[in-house]
C-alpha positions as CSV (number, residue, x, y, z in Angstrom):
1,X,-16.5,151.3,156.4
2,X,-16.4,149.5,159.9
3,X,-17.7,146.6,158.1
4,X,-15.1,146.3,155.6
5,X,-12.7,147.0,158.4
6,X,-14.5,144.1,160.0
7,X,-14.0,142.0,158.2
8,X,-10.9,142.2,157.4
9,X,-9.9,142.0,160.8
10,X,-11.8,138.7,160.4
11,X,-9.6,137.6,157.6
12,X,-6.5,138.7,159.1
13,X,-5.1,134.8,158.7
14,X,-5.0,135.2,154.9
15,X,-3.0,138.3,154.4
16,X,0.0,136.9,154.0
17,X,-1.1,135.5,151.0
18,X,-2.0,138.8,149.6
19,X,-0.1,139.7,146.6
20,X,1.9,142.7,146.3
21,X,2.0,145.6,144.4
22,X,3.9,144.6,140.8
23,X,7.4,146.4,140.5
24,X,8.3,147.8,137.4
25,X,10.3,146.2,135.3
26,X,13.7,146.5,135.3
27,X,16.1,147.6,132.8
28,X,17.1,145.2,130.2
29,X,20.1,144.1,130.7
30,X,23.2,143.7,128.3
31,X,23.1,140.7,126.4
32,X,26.1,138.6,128.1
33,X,28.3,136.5,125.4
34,X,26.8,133.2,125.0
35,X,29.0,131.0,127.1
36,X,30.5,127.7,126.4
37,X,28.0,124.7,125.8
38,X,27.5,123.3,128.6
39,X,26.5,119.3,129.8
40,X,22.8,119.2,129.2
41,X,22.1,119.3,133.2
42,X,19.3,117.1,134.7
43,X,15.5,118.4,134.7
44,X,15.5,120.5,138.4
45,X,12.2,119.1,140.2
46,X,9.2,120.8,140.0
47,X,8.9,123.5,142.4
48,X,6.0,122.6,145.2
49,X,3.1,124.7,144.5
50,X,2.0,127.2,147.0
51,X,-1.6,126.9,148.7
52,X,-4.2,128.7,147.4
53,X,-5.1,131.7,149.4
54,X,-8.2,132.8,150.3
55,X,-10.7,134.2,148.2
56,X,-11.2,137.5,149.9
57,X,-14.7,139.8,149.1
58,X,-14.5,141.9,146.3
59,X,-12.9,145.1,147.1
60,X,-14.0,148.3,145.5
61,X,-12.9,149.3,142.6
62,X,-9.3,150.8,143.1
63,X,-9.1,154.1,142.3
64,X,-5.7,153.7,141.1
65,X,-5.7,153.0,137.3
66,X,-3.1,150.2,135.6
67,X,0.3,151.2,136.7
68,X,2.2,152.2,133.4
69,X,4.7,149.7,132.1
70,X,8.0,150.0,132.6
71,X,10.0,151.2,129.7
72,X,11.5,148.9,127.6
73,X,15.6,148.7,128.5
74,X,17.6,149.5,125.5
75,X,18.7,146.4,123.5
76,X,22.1,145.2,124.4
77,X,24.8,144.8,122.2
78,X,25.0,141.5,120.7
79,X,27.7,139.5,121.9
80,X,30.2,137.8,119.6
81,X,28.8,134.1,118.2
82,X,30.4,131.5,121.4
83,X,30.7,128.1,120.6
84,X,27.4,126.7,121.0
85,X,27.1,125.7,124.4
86,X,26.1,122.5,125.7
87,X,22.1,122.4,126.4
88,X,21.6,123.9,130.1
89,X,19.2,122.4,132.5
90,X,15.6,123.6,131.7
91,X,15.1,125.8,135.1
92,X,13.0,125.2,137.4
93,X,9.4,126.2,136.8
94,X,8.2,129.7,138.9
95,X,5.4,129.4,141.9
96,X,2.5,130.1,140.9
97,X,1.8,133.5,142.5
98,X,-1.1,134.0,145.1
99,X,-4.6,134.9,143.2
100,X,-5.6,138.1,144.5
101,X,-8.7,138.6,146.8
102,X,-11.6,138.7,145.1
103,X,-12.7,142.3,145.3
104,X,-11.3,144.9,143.8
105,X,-9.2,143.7,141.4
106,X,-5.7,144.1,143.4
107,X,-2.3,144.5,141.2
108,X,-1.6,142.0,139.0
109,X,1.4,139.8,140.7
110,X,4.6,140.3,138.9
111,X,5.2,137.5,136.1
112,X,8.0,135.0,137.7
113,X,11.1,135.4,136.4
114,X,11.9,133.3,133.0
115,X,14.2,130.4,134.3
116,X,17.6,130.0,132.8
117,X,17.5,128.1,129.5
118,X,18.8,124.8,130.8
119,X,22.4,123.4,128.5
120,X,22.3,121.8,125.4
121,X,23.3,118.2,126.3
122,X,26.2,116.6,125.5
123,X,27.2,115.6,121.4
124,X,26.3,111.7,121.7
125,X,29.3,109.4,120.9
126,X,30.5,108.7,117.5
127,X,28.3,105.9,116.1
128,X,30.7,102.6,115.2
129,X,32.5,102.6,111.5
130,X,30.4,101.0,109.1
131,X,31.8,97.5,108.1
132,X,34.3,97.9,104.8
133,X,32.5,97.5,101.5
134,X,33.2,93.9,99.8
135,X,36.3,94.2,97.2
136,X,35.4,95.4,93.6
137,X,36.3,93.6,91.3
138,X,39.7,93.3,88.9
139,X,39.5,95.5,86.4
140,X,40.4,94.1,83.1
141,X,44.3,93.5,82.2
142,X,45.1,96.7,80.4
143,X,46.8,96.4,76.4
144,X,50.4,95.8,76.4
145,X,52.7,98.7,75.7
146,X,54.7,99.5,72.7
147,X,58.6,97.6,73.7
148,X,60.8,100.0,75.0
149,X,64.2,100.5,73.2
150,X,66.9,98.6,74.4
151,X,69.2,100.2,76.8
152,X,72.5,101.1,75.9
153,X,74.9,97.9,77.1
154,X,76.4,98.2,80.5
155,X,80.2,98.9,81.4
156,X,82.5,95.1,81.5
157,X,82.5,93.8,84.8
158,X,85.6,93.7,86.9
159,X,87.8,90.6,85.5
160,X,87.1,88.0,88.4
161,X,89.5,86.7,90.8
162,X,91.0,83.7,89.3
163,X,90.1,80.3,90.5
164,X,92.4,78.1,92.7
165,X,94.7,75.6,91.1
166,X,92.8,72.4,89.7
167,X,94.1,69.3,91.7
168,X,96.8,67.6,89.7
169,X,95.3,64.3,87.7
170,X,97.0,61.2,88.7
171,X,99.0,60.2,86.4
172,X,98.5,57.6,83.4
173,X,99.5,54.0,83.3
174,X,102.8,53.7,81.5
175,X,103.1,52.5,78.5
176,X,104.3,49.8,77.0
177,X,108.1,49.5,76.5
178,X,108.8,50.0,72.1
179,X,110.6,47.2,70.5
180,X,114.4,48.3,70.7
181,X,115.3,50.3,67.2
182,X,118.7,49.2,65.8
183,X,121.9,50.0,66.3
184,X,122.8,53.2,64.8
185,X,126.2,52.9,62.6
186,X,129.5,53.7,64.7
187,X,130.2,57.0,64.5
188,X,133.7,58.6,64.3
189,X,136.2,58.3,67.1
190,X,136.9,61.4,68.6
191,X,139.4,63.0,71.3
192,X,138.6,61.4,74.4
193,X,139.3,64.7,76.1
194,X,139.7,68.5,75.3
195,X,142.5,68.9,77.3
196,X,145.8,70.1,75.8
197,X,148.2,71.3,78.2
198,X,151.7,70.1,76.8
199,X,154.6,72.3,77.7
200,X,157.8,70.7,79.8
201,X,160.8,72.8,81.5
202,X,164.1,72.1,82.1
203,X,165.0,73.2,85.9
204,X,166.7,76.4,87.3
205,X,169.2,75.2,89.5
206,X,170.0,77.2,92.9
207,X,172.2,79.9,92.5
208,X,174.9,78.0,94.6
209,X,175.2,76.1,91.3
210,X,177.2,77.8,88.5
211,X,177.4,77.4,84.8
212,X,175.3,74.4,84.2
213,X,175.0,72.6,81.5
214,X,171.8,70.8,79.8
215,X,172.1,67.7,77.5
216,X,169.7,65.5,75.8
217,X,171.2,62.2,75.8
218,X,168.8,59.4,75.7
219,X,164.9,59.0,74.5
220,X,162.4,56.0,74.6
221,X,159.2,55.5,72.7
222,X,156.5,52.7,73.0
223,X,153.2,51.7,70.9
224,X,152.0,48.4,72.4
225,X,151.7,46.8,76.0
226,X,153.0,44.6,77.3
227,X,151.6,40.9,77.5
228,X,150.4,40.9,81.2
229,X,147.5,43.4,80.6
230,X,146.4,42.5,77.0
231,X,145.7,39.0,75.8
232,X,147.5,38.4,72.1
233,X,150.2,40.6,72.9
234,X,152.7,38.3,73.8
235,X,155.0,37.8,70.2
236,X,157.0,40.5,71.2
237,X,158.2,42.9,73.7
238,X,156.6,46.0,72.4
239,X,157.6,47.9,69.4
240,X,156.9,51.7,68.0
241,X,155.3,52.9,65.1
242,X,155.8,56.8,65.1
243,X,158.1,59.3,64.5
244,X,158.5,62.1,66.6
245,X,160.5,65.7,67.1
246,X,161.2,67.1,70.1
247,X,159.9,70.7,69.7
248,X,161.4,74.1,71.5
249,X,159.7,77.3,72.2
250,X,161.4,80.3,73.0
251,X,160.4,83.9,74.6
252,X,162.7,87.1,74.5
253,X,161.6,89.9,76.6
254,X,164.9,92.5,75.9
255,X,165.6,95.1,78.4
256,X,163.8,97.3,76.0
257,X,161.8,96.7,73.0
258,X,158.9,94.4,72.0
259,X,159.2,90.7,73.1
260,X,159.8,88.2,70.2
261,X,158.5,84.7,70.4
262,X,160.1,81.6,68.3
263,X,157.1,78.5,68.2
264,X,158.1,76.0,67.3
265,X,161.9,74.9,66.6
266,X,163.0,71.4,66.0
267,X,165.6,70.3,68.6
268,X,165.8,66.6,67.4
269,X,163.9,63.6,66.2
270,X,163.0,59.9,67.6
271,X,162.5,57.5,65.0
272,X,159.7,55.0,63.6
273,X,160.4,51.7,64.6
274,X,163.1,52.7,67.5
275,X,162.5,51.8,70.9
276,X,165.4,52.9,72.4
277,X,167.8,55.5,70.6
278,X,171.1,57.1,71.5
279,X,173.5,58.3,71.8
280,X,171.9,62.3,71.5
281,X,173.5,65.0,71.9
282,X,171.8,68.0,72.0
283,X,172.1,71.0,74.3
284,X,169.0,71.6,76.6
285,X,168.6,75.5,78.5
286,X,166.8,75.9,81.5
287,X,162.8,77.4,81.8
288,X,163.9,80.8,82.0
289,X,167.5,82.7,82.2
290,X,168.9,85.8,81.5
291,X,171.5,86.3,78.8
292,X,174.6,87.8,79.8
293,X,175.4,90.0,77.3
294,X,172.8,91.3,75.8
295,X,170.4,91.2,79.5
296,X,167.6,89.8,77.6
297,X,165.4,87.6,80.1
298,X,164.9,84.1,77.8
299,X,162.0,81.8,78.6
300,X,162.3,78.2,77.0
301,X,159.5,75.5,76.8
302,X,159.2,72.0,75.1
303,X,157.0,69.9,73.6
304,X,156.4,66.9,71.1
305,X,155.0,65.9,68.4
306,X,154.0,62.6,66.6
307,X,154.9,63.7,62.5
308,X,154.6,60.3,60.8
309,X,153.1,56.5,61.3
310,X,151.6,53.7,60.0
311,X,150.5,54.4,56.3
312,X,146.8,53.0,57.0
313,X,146.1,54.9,59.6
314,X,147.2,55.1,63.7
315,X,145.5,52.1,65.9
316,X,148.2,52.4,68.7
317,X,148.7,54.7,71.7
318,X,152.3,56.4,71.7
319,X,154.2,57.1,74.6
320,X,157.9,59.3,74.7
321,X,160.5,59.6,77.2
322,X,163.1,62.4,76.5
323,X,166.2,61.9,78.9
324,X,168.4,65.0,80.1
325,X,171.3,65.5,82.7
326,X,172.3,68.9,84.1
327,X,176.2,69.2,85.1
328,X,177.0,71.6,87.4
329,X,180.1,73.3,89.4
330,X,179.6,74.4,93.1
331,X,182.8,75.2,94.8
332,X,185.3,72.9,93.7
333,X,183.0,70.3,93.5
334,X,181.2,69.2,90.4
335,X,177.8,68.0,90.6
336,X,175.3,66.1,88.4
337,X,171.5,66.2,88.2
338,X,169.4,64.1,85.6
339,X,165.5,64.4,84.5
340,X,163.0,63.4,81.4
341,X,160.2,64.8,79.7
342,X,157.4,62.7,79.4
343,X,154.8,63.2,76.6
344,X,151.5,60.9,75.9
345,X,148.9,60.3,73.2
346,X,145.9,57.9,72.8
347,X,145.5,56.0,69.6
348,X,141.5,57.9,69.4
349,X,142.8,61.1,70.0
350,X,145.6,60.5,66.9
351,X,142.8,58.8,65.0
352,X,140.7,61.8,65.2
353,X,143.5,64.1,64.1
354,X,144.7,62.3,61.4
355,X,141.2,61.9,60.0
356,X,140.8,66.2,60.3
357,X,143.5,66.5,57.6
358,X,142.6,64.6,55.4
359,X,144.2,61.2,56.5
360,X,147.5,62.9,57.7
361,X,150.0,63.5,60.5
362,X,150.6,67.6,59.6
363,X,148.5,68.3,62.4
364,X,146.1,71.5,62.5
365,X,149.7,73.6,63.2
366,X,151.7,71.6,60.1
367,X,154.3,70.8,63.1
368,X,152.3,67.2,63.7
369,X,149.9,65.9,65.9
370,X,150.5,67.2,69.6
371,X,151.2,65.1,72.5
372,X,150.3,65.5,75.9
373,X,151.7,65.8,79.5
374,X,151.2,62.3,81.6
375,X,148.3,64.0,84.0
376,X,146.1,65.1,80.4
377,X,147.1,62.8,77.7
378,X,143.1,62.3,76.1
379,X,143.6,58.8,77.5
């Protein structure tokens, strides 16, 4: 035994590489839930591998017999499918444990620890798209459907605003002037005017005047000018070729009662052929009075007529003068006022008339043709 002990004291420098008794093997742990891949890590370096120890003598045979192995740890549970994780680093590779000394056959060294599984490395990048595939080709024109049935028509538009006013064309070239036609035949003369206003008044004297008294006393007619105005009138001094009456109209209006009118009344007559006649004597009242004894108001007008003339027909004008004087008492002194009436007619104006009835002097009223005031005698 001192031997042995010898000689190990002679080998003292190698004990430290002596390996030691193997544990037993722990429980198995729980299996963890597989984490999240992770980066596929670099390949750790290869662990530096120890020196080789000694070989010692051959020990005696070890009492001892194997150690029993360690009971297996109970399976975990299995942990719920993780994403795959990335590939982990392959770990790094155990050191290689001492070999025992050759003798006895000493424990067997425990087995190194299995290195972590190392991350699955990263998905590589989405390879580039493929380039697009060339175009197919057209596809034949497909048959022509059936024709659809016409749609009902659509509503009238709105009438459209209507269009500004066309420019006005310029105007033609005139004409030229027809040939004159010919004269038409004279037609019949006719009144030169329509105007037949013909009344004349005797005058109401102021009431200074008392009981005046009226008389016709003189009366002129004339058919022809004289010779300064007219050529071819000069073989006489003019002459007249109607015969007129001096006509009266008279108005009652009584106190009470309807009015009575008496149109017309002859008062006296101027003859064909005479210029100048007198002496008259006829008795002439005012334009209006009242009667004394019955107090009827009396309105008197007068007017002229042409009743007769040359048998072939008038060609002349006619012109009348009916002369009046008025005597009159103021005071003690008597007084005298004088006046005429003055009636007119042109020879187209009789013309016409006498050709309405038939060829005639009657008139339209069977009193005569009517003469006119001076101011609207149908010159």
């Amino acid at each position: 035994m001192s031997g042995y002990t010898n000689y190990l004291g002679a080998r003292r420098c190698c004990e430290k590489n002596l390996v030691g008794p193997k544990g037993s093997d722990g429980v198995q742990g729980p299996g963890g839930p597989i984490g999240p891949a992770g980066v596929i890590g670099s390949t750790g370096a290869t662990g530096q591998r120890g020196p080789t120890g000694c070989r010692g003598p051959t020990g005696a045979q070890g009492a001892g017999g194997p150690g029993a192995t360690g009971a297996i740890g109970a399976q975990g549970a299995t942990g719920a499918q993780g994403a795959t994780g990335a590939q982990g680093d392959t770990g790094a590779t155990g050191a290689q444990g001492s070999t025992g000394h050759t003798g006895s056959t000493g424990h067997t060294g425990a087995t190194g620890a299995t290195g972590a599984t190392g991350a699955t490395g990263a998905t590589g990048a989405q390879g580039h798209t493929g380039a697009t595939g060339a175009q197919g080709h057209t596809g034949a024109q497909g048959a022509t459907g059936a024709q659809g049935h016409t749609g009902a028509t659509g509503a009238t538009g709105a009438q459209g605003a209507q269009g500004a006013q066309g420019s006005t064309g310029s105007t033609g070239a005139t004409g030229a002037t027809g040939a004159t036609g010919a004269t038409g035949a004279q037609g019949a003369q006719g009144p030169s005017s329509p105007f037949y206003l013909d009344y004349q008044v005797v005058p109401i004297l102021p009431t200074a005047f008392t009981t005046p008294t009226t008389t016709l006393y003189f009366s002129y007619a004339i058919t022809t000018n004289s010779c300064i105005n007219v050529a071819g009138t000069s073989a006489n001094c003019g002459q007249n070729s109607y015969l007129y009456n001096l006509l009266r109209c008279e108005q009652v209006t009584p106190s009470s009662g309807p009015v009575v009118v008496t149109c017309p009344t002859v008062v006296t007559s101027h003859g064909l052929g005479d210029v100048c006649q007198t002496p008259l004597n006829n008795r002439l009242v005012p334009c209006s009075r009242i009667d004394l004894l019955s107090g009827d108001t009396i309105d008197t007008r007068y007017m002229c007529t042409i009743i007769d003339g040359p048998p072939t027909g008038p060609t002349e004008d006619a012109y009348i003068e009916w002369h009046w004087y008025t005597i009159t008492t103021s005071g003690s002194i008597d007084y005298a006022f004088s006046g005429k009436f003055i009636f007119v007619a042109s020879a187209a104006y009789i013309a016409s008339q006498y050709a309405l009835q038939s060829n005639t002097y009657v008139g339209i009223s069977g009193s005569g043709i009517g003469m006119f005031n001076p101011s609207n005698h149908n010159s």
